[in-house]
C-alpha positions in Angstrom: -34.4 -5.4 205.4 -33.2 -8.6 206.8 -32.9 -8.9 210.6 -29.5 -10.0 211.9 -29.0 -12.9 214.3 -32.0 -14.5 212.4 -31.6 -17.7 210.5 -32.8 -19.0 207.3 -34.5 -22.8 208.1 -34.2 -25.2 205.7 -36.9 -27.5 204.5 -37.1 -30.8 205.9 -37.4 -33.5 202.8 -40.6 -35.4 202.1 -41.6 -38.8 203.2 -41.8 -38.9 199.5 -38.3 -37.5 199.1 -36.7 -40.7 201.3 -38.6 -43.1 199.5 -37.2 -42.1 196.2 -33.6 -41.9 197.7 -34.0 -45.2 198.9 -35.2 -46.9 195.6 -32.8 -44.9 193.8 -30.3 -46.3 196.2 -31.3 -50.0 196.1 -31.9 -49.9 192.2 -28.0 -48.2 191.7 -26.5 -51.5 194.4 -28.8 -53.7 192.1 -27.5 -52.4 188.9 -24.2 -53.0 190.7 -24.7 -56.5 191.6 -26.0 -57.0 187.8 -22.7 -56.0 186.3 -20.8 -57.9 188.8 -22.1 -61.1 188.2 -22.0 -61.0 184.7 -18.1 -59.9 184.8 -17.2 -62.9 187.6 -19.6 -65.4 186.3 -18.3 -68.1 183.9 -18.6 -67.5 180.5 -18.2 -70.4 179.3 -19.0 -73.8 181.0 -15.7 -76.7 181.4 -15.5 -79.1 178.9 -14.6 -82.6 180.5 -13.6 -86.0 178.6 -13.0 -89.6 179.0 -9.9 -90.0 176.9 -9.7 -93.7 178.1 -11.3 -96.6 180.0 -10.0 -100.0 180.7 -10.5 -102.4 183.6 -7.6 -104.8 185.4 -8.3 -107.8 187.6 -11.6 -108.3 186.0 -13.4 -111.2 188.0 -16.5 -112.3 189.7 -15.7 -114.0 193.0 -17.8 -117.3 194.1 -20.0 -114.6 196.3 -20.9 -112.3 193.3 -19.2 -109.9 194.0 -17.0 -108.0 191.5 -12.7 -107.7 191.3 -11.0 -105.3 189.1 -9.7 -101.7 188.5 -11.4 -99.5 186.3 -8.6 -96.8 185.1 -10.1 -94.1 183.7 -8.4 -90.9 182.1 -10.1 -87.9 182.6 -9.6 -84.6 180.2 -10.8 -81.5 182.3 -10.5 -78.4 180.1 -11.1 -74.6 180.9 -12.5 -72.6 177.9 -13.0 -70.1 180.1 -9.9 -66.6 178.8 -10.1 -64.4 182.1 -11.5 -67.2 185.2 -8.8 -70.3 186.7 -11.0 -73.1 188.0 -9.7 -74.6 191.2 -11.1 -78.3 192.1 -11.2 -79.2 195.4 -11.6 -82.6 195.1 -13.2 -84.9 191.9 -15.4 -88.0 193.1 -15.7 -90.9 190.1 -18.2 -93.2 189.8 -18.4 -96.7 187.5 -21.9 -97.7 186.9 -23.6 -100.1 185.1 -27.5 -100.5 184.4 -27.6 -98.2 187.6 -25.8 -100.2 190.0 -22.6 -98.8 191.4 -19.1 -100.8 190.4 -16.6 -99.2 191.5 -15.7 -95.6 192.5 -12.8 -93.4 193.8 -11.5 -89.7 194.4 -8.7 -87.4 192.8 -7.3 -84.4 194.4 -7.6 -81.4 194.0 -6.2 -79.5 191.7 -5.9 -75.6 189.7 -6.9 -75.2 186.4 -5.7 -72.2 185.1 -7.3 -70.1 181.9 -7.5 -71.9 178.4 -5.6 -74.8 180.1 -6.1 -78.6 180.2 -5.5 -80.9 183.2 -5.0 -84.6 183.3 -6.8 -86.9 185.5 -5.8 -90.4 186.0 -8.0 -92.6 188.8 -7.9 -96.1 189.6 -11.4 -96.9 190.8 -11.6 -99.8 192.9 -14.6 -102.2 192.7 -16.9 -102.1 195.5 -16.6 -105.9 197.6 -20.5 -106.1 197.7 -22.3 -108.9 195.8 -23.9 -107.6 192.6 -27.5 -108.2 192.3 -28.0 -111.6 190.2 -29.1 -109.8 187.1 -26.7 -107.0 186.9 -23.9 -109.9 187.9 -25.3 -112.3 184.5 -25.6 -109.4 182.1 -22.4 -107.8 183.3 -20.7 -111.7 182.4 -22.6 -112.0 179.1 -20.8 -108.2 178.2 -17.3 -109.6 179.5 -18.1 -112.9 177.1 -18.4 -110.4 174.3 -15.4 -108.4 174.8 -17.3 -105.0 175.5 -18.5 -103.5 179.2 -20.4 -100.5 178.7 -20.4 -98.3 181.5 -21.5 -94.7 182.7 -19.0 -92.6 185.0 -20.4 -89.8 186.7 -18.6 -87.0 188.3 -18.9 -84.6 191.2 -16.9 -82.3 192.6 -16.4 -78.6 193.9 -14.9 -75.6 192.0 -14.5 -72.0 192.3 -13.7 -69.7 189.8 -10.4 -66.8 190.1 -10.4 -63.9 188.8 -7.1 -62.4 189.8 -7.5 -62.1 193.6 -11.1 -62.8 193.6 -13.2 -65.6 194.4 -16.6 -66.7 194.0 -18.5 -69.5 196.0 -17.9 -72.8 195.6 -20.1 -74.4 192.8 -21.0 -78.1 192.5 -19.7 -79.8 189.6 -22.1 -83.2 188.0 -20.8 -84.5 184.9 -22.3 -87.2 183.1 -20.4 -90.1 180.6 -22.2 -92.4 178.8 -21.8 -94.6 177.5 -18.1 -95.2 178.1 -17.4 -98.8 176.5 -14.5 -100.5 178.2 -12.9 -102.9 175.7 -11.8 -105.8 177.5 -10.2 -107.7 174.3 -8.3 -104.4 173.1 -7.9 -102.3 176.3 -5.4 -100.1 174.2 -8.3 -99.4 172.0 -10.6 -96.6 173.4 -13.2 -93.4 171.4 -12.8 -90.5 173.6 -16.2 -89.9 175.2 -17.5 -86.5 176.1 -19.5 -85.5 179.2 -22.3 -83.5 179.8 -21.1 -80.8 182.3 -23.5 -79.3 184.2 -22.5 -76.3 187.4 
């Protein structure tokens, strides 16, 4: 026979019992954040180009220093079916031999799934003297019709998935060598970049 008014106590749970609720916990947001990344992450990685080089105003002043425009054309393309990559801005750098030439920045701009984007800059030589043996070997390349050059790339992008975001990444891309044809500047092979986020 039960007595009335008395109540039945419940057990309290384990030390033991918490700390398997709280793995169980932290394994089930891991196994969350897992899935997540590999959903929002980018499947696969942009594809950029250097669909044409050429160089105006091409001159050495009496300092050493270097004149000219290098034009480049830039091919930025999203392989990516479900993510839009939006740049925030696209630095470009002319080198040659590892000495900086010339250098300028695009805007930003949206890239939208399976989608390719234009990008024309006009990089602008730097006024600084050119050290003597860049300067000679950069005039025996003009004297042969042929500049080869490396343009490197950086910039910021996000990925969009609908209405989410992920962090900004930073984007290096690497062309070489991109050979300006200063006889033919019409003439150009499309050089491809290593990409890397």
């Amino acid at each position: 026979m039960a007595r009335q008014g008395s109540t039945t106590r419940r057990p309290r749970p384990t030390t033991s019992k918490c700390i398997a609720a709280a793995l169980l916990a932290i394994v089930v947001l891991l196994v969350i954040i897992v899935i997540l990344w590999l959903t929002v992450r980018p499947a696969k990685p942009l594809l950029v180009y250097v669909d044409h080089a050429a160089v105006t105003g091409f001159n050495f002043t009496s300092g050493g220093s270097l004149n000219g425009t290098f034009d480049i054309t830039l091919r930025a393309y999203n392989q990516n079916k479900r993510a839009a990559v939006w740049y925030k801005s696209v630095e470009v750098g002319v080198w040659y031999g590892g000495t900086y030439l010339a250098g300028a920045v695009a805007p930003g701009f949206d890239l939208p799934p399976l989608n390719v984007k234009r990008i024309d800059v006009a990089a602008l030589a730097v006024r600084a003297a050119l050290p003597r043996g860049v300067e000679a070997t950069v005039k025996k390349d003009r004297s042969d019709g042929k500049l080869p050059v490396d343009v490197h790339i950086k910039g910021k992008v996000r990925f969009r998935y609908g209405l989410v975001r992920t962090r900004r990444y930073k984007l290096r891309a690497s062309c070489s060598p991109v050979v300006v044809d200063l006889s033919s500047p019409s003439s150009f092979d499309r050089v491809n970049c290593h990409v890397h986020i």
